[in-house]
Residue, then its C-alpha position, 0 to 999 in steps of 0.5 A: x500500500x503507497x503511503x499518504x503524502x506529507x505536507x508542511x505549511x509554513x506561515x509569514x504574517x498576520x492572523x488572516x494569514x494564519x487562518x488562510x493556511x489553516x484553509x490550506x492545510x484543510x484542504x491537503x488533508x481533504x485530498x488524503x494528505x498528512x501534515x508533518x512539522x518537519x519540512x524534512x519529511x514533507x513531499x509538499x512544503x506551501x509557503x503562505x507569505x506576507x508582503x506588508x513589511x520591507x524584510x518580507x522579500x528578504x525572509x521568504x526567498x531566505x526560507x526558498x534557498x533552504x528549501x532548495x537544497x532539501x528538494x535537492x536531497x529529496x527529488x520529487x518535493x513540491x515547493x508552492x508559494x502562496x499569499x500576499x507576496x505572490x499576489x503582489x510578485x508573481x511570475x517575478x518568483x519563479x523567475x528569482x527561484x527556478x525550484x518553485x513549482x506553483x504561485x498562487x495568489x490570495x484569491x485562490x486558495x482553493x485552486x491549490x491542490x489542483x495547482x499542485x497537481x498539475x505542476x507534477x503532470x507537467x513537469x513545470x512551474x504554475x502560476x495561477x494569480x486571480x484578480x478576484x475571489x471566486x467564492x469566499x475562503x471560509x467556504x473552504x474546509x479549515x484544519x486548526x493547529x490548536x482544539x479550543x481556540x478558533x479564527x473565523x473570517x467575516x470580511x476580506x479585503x479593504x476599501x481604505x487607501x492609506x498610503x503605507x499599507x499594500x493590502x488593497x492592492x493584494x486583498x482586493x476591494x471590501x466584501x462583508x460576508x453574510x451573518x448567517x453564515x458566520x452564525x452557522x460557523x460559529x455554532x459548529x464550532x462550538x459544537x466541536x468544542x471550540x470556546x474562544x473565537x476571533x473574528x478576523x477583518x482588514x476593518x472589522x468595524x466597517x462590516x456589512x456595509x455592503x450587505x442587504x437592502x433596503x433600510x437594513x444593513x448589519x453592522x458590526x455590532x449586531x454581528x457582536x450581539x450574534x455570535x454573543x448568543x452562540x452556546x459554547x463560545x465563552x470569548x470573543x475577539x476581534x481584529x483589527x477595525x479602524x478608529x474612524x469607523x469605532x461607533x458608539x454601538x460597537x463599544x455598547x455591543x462590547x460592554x453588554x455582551x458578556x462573551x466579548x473581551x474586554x481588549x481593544x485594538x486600536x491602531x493610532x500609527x502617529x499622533x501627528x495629525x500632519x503624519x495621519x493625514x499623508x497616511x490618509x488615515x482619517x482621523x485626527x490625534x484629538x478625534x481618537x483619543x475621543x473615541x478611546x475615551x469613550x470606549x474606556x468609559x464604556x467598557x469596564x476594566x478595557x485593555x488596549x492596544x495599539x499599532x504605530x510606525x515611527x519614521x514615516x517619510x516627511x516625518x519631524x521631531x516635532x511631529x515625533x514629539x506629538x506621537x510620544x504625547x499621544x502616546x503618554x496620554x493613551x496610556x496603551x497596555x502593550x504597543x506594536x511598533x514599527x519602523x516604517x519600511x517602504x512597499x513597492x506599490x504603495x504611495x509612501x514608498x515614493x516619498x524618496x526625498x523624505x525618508x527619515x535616516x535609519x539612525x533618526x528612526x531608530x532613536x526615535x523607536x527607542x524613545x517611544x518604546x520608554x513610553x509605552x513599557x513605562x504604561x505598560x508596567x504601570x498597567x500590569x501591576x495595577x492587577x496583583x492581588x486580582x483574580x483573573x479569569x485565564x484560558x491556558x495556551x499551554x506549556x511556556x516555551x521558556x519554561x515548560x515547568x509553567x504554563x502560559x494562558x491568556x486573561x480576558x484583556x488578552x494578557x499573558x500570564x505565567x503559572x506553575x502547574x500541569x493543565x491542558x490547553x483549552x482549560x479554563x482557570x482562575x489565577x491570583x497575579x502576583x507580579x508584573x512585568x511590561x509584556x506578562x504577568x506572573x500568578x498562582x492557580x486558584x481553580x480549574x473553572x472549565x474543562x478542556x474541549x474533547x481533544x482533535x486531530x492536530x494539523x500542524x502550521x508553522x508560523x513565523 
């Protein structure tokens, strides 16, 4: 009897790129395929890539060249190369890396296995690059890495233009998908024993704006109100929306439905407002700490986060110094911070004469990193002596005598103990520092879900 192939999925990017290669990864195991994490043993290796930061080139053709002295060992392996990248690039891939046997793009998952199957019969590299979703992705059967947590994708694509960012180029026009859909996910999710979910969008506060009819259309908070009503689901997430689009409906949606956590994600990316209107954001440093304030006066005991990019082209001191006062004043729980990098494609990659020197933007990332770290601990430690609620991600991966879990706010914490991934517990905080917390297990609180097949991913 032939055994099955193997494939290994390895993923660069954000969490719509991890659910994508969980669609991947389905759709393999679909054709009577085996998942290995070791790209060693693969006869498939996908490489789903991202293409928002200037280092992305830079790491996916670093992961093709290792790649192509294992297929050199192994005659037979297939390379595919899917994702934001091999929208953006495509010929160009194979034209750099000869060893890559399909392309394709973010529009076509669902063609890979047959991509793959035709490259064999052929003999030759495929590239198969849509300019537009044939159906919607989440109708494609998903493989999970973990049993308890799940992402579940209500809207692809951005109609936003700023000026730094390529997705619209790579992920197309906004297409809201039907609530009802998103609903009967949800609900078979929860059957299978799933308890937490994320709902995934470029601008996840702008759904439903191009559904129905007439006088009604969702909104994103209805949505929220939805999925709060599904049995099982005790935590819902999101990611990402807009400032501009936070609508007093949304925060009253968060604040009353008891399965959503109390985290926001809230990408401020300057405080200047000179900076945010090149970047075509929409709205004003003054504008958004409106909306902060009110979502914080709304929502009991909120976490927030943020994105922000230091070094934007044409940025000053003076419009630096603004970022680090909004900053102080926003008082983040955690940031990510960028250095701006430019993207072919993009408005700000053009801004050549305004670059700001490398030397400039890293003191600057510094200095704004003081920032938030300084809230940041401040916040944490606001939380010894609390209970917390926590749902256990698993052994830490420094200390696999601790497990590492996630509280409500979306705060990791640390604890010594032995429980399974997906169990829920009570964890008394007794110490803090800028990006964790360190507790005592109080109780079990939940059980874990009933244990599945785990088809692995690598994320990078």
């Amino acid at each position: 009897m032939t055994e099955p192939r193997r494939f290994h999925v390895r993923t660069f990017g954000c969490q719509m790129n991890e659910h994508d290669s969980e669609r991947i990864a389905g759709l393999l195991a679909a054709e009577g395929m085996e998942a290995t994490d070791d790209p060693e043993l693969a006869d498939v290796v996908v490489v789903n890539t991202c293409c928002i930061r200037e280092n992305a080139d830079t790491k996916l053709y670093g992961t093709l060249g290792h790649l192509k002295s294992l297929k050199e060992r192994h005659p037979g392996m297939q390379i595919a190369v899917g994702g934001c990248l091999a929208q953006k690039d495509r010929e160009g891939i194979v034209e750099r890396a000869g060893h890559v046997d399909v392309v394709f793009g973010t529009h076509n998952l669902a063609h890979a296995p047959d991509l793959l199957r035709a490259s064999r019969r052929l003999g030759e590299p495929v590239v198969e690059i849509l300019e537009e979703h044939e159906a919607y992705p989440s109708a494609l059967p998903a493989r999970r890495e973990v049993d308890h947590s799940a992402w579940i994708t209500i809207q692809i694509g951005c109609d936003n233009s700023c000026t730094f960012c390529i997705v619209p180029s790579v992920r197309g026009a906004e297409v809201s998908r039907r609530m009802g859909d998103i609903v009967r996910e949800v609900e078979e999710l929860g059957r299978e024993g799933v308890s937490e979910i994320t709902l995934l969008g470029q601008n996840v506060n702008s759904y439903g704006r191009d559904l129905g009819a007439g006088q009604y259309r969702p909104q994103f908070a209805d949505l929220l109100r939805a999925v709060d009503a599904v049995p099982g689901i005790r935590r819902v997430r999101y990611t990402s929306p807009h400032p501009k689009d936070l609508r007093p409906e949304t925060i009253a949606a968060m604040a009353e439905c008891p399965s959503v956590c109390e985290h926001l994600h809230l990408p401020l990316q300057s405080g200047s407002d000179r900076v945010l209107a090149a970047m075509h954001r929409g709205y004003t440093a003054e504008r958004y700490l409106a909306r902060l304030a009110a979502a914080r006066a709304g929502i009991d005991d909120l976490a927030v986060t943020t994105d922000i990019i230091v070094g934007f082209p044409g940025e000053t001191d003076a419009d630096f110094e603004r970022t680090l006062e909004v900053a102080d004043a926003a008082e983040y729980d955690a940031a990510f911070t960028f250095i701006f990098s430019p993207r072919e494609g993009t408005v700000a990659a053009r801004m050549t004469d305004d670059f700001v020197p490398p030397e400039v933007a890293a003191a600057r990332m510094t200095a704004l990193m003081e920032v938030v770290e300084r809230h940041a601990l401040v916040k944490h430690s606001a939380r010894i002596g609390r209970v917390d609620e926590v749902l256990v991600l698993g052994p830490s991966k420094k200390d696999p005598a601790m497990m590492s879990a996630r509280t409500r706010q979306n705060k990791l914490v640390h604890f010594a103990g032995t429980l399974t991934p997906g169990t829920y517990a009570e964890v008394e905080i007794t110490s803090a520092a800028p990006h964790f917390l360190r507790g005592e297990l109080q109780r079990v609180t939940a059980p874990a879900p009933r244990p599945r097949v785990r088809i692995p991913v690598t994320v990078l």
